[in-house]
N, C-alpha and C positions, 0 to 999 in steps of 0.2 A: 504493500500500500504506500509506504515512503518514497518507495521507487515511482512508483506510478504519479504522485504529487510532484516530483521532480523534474518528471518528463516534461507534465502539463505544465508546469511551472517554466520549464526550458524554451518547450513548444510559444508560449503567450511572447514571452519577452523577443523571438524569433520573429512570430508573425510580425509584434510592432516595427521591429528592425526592418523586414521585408514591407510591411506598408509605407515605412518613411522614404526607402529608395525608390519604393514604387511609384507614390505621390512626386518628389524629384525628379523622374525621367517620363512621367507623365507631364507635367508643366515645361519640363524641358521641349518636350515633345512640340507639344501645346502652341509653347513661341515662335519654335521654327516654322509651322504650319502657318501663323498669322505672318511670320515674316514674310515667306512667299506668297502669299496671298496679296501684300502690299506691295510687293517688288511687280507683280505680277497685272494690279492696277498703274501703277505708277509705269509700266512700259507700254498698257495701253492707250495711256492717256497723252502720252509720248507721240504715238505711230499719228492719233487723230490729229492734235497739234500741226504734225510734219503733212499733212496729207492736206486740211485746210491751208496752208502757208503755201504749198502747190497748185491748190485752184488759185490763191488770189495771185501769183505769180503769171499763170499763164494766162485770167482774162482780168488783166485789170480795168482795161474798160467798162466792164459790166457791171463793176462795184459804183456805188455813189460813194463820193470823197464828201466825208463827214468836214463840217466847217472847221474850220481852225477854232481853239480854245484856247484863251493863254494860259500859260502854265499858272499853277493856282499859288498865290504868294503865302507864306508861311506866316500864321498871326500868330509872332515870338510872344506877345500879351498874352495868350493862351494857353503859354507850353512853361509851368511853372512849378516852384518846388512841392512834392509830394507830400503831405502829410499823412504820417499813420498813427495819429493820436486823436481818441483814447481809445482805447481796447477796446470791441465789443465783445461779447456773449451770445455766441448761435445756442440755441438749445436744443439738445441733439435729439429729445425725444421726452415726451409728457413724463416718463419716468425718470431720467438722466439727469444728471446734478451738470448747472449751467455752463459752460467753457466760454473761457472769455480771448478775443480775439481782437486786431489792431484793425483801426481806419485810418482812412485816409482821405485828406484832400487837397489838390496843388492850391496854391494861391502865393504871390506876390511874387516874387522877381523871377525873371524868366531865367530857365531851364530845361537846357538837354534833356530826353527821353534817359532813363538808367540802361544799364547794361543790360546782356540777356539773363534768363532769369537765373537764380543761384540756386544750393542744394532744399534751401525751404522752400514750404508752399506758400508761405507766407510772404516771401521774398519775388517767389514767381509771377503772384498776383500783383503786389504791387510795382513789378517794373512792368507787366502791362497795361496796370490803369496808368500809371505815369506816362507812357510811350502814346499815349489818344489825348486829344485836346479833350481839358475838361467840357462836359454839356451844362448848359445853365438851366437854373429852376426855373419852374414856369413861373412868370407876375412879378419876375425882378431879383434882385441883390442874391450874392451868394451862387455857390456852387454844389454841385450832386455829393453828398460822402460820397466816397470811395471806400467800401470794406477790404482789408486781406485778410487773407486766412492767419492769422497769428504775428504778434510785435515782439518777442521775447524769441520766441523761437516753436513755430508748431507746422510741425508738416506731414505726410503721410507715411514718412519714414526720419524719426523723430531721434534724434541723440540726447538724451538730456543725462549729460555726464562731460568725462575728460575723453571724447570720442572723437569729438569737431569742436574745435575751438572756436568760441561767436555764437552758438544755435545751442547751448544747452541750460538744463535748468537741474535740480539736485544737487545741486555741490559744486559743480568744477568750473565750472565760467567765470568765477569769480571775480575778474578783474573787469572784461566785460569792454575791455579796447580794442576801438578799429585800427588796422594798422597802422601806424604814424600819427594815432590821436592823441594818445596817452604823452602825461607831463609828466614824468617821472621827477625832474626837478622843483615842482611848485612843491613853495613852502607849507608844511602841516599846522595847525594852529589845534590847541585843546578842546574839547565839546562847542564844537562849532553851535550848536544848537541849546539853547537855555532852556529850561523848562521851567514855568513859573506857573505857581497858585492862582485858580481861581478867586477875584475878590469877593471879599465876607460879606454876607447880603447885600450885595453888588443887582440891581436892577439889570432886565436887558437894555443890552445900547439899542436905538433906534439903527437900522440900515442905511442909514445915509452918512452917519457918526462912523458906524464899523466901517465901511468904503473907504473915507477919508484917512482913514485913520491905517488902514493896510496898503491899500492902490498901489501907494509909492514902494511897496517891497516888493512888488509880483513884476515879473519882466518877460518879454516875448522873445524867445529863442527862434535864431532864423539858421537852422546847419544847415552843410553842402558836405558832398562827397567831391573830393577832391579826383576821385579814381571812374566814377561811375556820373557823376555830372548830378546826382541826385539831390534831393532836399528834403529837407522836414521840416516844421513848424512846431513848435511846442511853446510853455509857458516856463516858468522858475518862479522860486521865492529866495531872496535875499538871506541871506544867514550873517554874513558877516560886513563892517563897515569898507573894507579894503575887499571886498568883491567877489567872496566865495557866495555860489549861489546854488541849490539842490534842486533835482530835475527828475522826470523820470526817463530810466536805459533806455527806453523804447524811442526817446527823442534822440539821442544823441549815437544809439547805435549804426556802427557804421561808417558815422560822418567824422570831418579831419577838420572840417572851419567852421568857428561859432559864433555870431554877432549878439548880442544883448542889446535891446530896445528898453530903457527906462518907460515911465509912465511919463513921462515930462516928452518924452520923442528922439530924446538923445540915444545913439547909439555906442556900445564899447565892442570891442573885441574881445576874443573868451578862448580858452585852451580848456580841454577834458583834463580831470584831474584824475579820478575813474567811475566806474561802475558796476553795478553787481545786477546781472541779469536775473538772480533767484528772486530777490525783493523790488525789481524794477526800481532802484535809484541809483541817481549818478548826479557827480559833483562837476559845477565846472568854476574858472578862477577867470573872472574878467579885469582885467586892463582898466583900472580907473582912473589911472594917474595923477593920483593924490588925492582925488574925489571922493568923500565917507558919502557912501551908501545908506540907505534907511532899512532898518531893520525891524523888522515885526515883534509884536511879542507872540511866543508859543505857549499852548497850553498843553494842558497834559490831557493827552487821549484817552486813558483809562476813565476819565471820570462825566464820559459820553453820557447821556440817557435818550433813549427812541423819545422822538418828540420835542425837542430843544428845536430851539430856532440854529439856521445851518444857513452859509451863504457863500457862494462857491466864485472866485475871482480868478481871470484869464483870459486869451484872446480863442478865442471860439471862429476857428473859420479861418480867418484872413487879418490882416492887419487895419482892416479898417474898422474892425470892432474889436482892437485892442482894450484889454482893460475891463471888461466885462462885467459884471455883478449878475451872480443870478439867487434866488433866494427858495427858501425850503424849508427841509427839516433833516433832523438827524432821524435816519427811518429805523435803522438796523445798527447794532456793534456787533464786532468778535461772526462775521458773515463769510464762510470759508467759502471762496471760489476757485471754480478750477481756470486756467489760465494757462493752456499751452500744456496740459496734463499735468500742472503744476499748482496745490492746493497755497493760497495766499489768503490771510486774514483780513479783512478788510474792513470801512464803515460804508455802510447804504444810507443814500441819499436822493432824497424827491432835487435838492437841487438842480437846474440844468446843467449836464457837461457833454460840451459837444467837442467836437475835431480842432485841437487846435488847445483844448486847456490841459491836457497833460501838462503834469508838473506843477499846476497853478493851486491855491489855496484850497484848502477848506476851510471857512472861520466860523467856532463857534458864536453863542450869541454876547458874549464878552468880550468881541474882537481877537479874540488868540487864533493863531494858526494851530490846528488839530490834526490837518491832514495835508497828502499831496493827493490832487485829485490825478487818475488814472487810466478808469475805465466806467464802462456801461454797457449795457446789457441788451443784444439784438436777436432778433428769432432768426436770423439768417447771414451769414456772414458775406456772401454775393450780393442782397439787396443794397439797392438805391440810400436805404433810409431805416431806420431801424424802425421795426413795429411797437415797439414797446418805448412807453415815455415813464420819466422820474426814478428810473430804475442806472442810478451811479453809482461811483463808488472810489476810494481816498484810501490811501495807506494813512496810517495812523502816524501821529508825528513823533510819539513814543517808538515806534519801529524803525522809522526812521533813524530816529537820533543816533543810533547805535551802530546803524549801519554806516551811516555818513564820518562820525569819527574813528571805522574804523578803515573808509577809504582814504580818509586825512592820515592816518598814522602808517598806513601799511601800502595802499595803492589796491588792497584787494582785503576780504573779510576773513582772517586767519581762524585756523582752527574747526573748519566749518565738515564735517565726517561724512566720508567716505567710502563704500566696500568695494569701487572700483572694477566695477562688472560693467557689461553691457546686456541687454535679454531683450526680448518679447515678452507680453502677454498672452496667454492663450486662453482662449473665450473658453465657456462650458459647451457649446456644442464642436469646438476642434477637442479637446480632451475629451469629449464621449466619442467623436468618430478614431481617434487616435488608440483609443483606450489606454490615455494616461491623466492623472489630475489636473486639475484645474489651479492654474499657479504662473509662475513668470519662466519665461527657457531661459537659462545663461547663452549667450551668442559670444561672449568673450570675455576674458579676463584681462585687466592691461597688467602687463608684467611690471611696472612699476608700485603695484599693490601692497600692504601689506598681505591681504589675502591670495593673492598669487602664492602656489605651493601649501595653504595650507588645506589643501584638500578637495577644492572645489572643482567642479571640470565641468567643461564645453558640455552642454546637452542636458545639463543638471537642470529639474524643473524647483523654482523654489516654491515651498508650501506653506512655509511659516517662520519667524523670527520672532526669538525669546518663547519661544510658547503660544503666539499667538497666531493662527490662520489666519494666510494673507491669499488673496487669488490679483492683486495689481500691483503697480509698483507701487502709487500713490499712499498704499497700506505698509509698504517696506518702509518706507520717508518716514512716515508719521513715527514708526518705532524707532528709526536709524537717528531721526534729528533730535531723539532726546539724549544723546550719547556726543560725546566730541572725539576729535581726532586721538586715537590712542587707545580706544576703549576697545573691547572684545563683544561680542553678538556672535549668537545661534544661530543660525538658518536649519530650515527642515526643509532636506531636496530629496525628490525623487531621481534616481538614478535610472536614465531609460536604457541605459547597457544592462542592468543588472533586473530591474525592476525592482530594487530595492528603496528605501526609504531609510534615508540617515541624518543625523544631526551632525552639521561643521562649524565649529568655531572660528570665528575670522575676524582680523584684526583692522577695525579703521586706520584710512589714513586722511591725511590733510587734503580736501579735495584742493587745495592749490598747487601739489608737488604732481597731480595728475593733468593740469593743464595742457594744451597744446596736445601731439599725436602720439601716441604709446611707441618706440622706438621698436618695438617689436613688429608691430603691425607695417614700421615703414620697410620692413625687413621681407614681410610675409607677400606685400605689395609687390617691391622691387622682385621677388620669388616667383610672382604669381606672372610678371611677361616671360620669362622663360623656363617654368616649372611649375611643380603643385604647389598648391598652397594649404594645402591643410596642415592641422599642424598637432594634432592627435587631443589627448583630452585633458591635459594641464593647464591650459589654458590656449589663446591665441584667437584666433577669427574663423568664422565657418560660416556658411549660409543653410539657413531651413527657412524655406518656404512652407508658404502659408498658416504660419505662424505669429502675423500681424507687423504693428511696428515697434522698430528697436527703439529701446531705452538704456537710461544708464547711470550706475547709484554709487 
């Protein structure tokens, strides 16, 4: 009877083996059949081409000569820098917790179309809405948003680790510079950002008081890409008298030049100091020239309540509604959104925020700044226009704070933990047709890991950490980020070599030592033009299809 459980025990874990290559050289199969099917139209469509260009060759008489056109002049007023702020919110489905994603829209100084599109889909959308003259509203002023698919980093094939450097979210991105953006010599200054008590039966201010009283900190960010011709729009708030000013990544991702527009109309010049794409903020240091800046007072965000008056300041659009005031309430605290498969804490707000105030205020009803406004919330991330109104939303300026003084000290947020894997998801109906659990697939290990070596290997499905079943990555985070670099964690993998289920201990590292490209993989790359690339089950790279998209913790 032992014998016989042994077999069927051998038998199952064979057949999955046999379904996985099977599934691979079926898809394999698959492509090549659409490829020539494509190659196949594309030569027809060739022959017809060549074959029309022969009649109008041999009767050109018989053709009527179309009137001359002149060639259509380029309205450079129309072809301007791209905004993808603030993030909306497609919602994927009446059950599905909301994902929040970047807009966009050009407006003021003319600008090149961007380059072709990059590895996001986020990226791909927005160099093709940029590449089309924007269309104008009907009944006047303003222009169409523009949705992409994701401002942080969200694509169909997602890196959120030390995998791609620029497009991740979990830990490794942390510094969060475009090439040649980062200042690594600006000066660091101590808590940029004060935190001050609310006053003791303190009445609310009127909105015209709080206006006057903030305006003068909030500033309109105009970036360009030095490399790709592109642009973005965004807002700032003032932090310090000599011209440190905090923003959110999503503005400044990317871009090499940064102008700063006071509320008065003046302009300065501005260098990235850094940014951290997991909490969406980034610091930049403007060129004042002896000139003290006006600086806000902050209040502390913990002591929000739903229902406070709330009033949202930035340039919405364009610059000629710089400055903006919009008014509300404080709807929601502590409102965990997802963003690019990325859970962020945030505060909800009926205030208006539309394209263009990223980075700009949230002020309670005491005039303190409370928050950096960021995103809002759309049924569809291709619409025109979001369906959904009063539905915004603000990092907290308590989260902030910490973060910003730790791009002032470091250039990036130290200590931030790591298990330095890459995986998949695999939904409950691939683990039932698979018949393996429902859990996360490792895709790769970066050998700069501490967990490299200690156990872990390629194809490994994960199940759970510390004890607790987990079937997404978003569930790995939530345990991994209460732990810092250095610290030891569980995982429970299923083994699809063995069919077993084991417990491996593994050691976080600094997701900032995982930055940039695993040196292994440039190894396995360079391997892969003139050899195999696999690289057995210690770690390394390997592909399984239809396993969804990759991630990385």
């Amino acid at each position: 009877m032992i014998g016989s459980q042994t077999k069927r025990k051998d038998d199952s874990v064979m057949d999955r083996n046999n379904l996985y290559n099977n599934n691979q050289e079926d898809a394999l199969e698959q492509a090549a059949r659409q490829q020539a099917e494509f190659l196949a139209q594309q030569e027809q469509l060739r022959e017809e081409s060549q074959q029309v260009q022969a009649v109008q060759q041999v009767q050109p008489e018989q053709q009527a000569q179309p009137e001359q056109q002149p060639a259509p002049q380029a309205n450079w007023e129309q072809v301007q820098p791209e905004q993808r702020t603030p993030f909306q919110v497609p919602v994927r489905d009446s059950l599905a917790a909301p994902r929040m994603d970047a807009q966009q829209e050009p407006e003021t100084p003319p600008y090149s179309a961007p380059q072709p599109p990059r590895q996001t889909v986020h990226e791909q959308w927005r160099a093709q809405q940029a590449a089309q003259p924007p269309k104008k509203k009907k009944g006047g002023a303003g222009k169409k948003v523009l949705i992409a698919v994701g401002g942080i980093a969200a694509a169909a094939a997602l890196f959120i680790g030390g995998v791609t450097a620029g497009s991740m979210v979990g830990g490794f991105n942390v510094g969060g510079n475009a090439p040649g953006s980062s200042n690594t010599n600006v000066p660091t200054v101590p808590s940029a950002i004060s935190i001050a008590q609310a006053p003791d039966n303190a009445e609310n201010i009127p909105g015209d008081v709080i206006y006057e009283r903030v305006n003068p900190s909030v500033v309109s960010i105009t970036a360009t890409s030095l490399t790709s011709n592109g642009g973005s729009l965004g807002s700032g708030i003032v932090m310090s008298e000599d011209g440190y000013i905090v923003t959110n990544h999503h503005v400044t991702e990317d871009m090499d030049k940064f102008t700063i527009m006071l509320s008065d109309g003046s302009e300065l010049n501005a260098a990235l100091v850094a940014g951290d794409a997991d909490t969406d903020v980034a610091v930049l240091k403007a060129e004042t020239g002896g000139r003290k800046l006006t600086v806000p007072e902050f209040g502390d965000s913990d002591t929000l309540r739903p229902g406070e008056a709330a009033y949202a300041i930035g340039t919405p659009t364009a610059y000629r509604l710089t400055n903006t005031i919009t008014t509300g309430s404080i709807s929601a605290i502590n409102r965990n959104i997802t963003i690019n498969d990325k859970v962020m804490t945030l505060i909800q707000t009926d205030a208006a925020i539309n394209s263009g105030n990223s980075g700009g205020a949230l002020v309670n009803k005491y005039g303190q700044v409370v928050g950096i406004t960021n995103a809002k919330l759309s049924s569809n991330v291709f619409s025109s226009s979001a369906s959904y109104e009063g539905l915004g939303f603000a990092i907290p300026i308590n989260t902030a704070k910490a973060i910003v003084d730790e791009l002032m000290a470091n250039g990036y947020v130290a200590g931030r933990p790591s298990i330095g894997i890459s995986g998949s998801e695999i939904s409950e109906a691939t683990a039932q047709y698979n018949d393996v659990p429902q859990g996360v697939l490792i895709q790769s290990i970066d050998s700069r890991a501490k967990a490299y070596g200690q156990g872990l290997e390629v194809r490994d499905i994960i199940t759970g950490i510390n004890g607790k079943t987990i079937t997404t990555m978003n569930e790995i985070n939530e345990v991994k980020n209460q732990f810092k670099a250095g610290d030891t964690v569980t995982l429970t993998v299923y083994r699809m070599s063995t069919g077993e289920t084991k417990d491996v201990k593994v050691t976080l590292t600094d997701a900032h030592d995982l930055e940039g490209t695993d040196p292994a993989k440039i190894r396995v790359d360079e391997a892969t033009n003139g050899g195999d690339s696999q690289r057995g089950n210690q770690g390394g790279y390997n592909s399984f299809p239809g396993f969804g998209s990759i991630f990385g913790w």
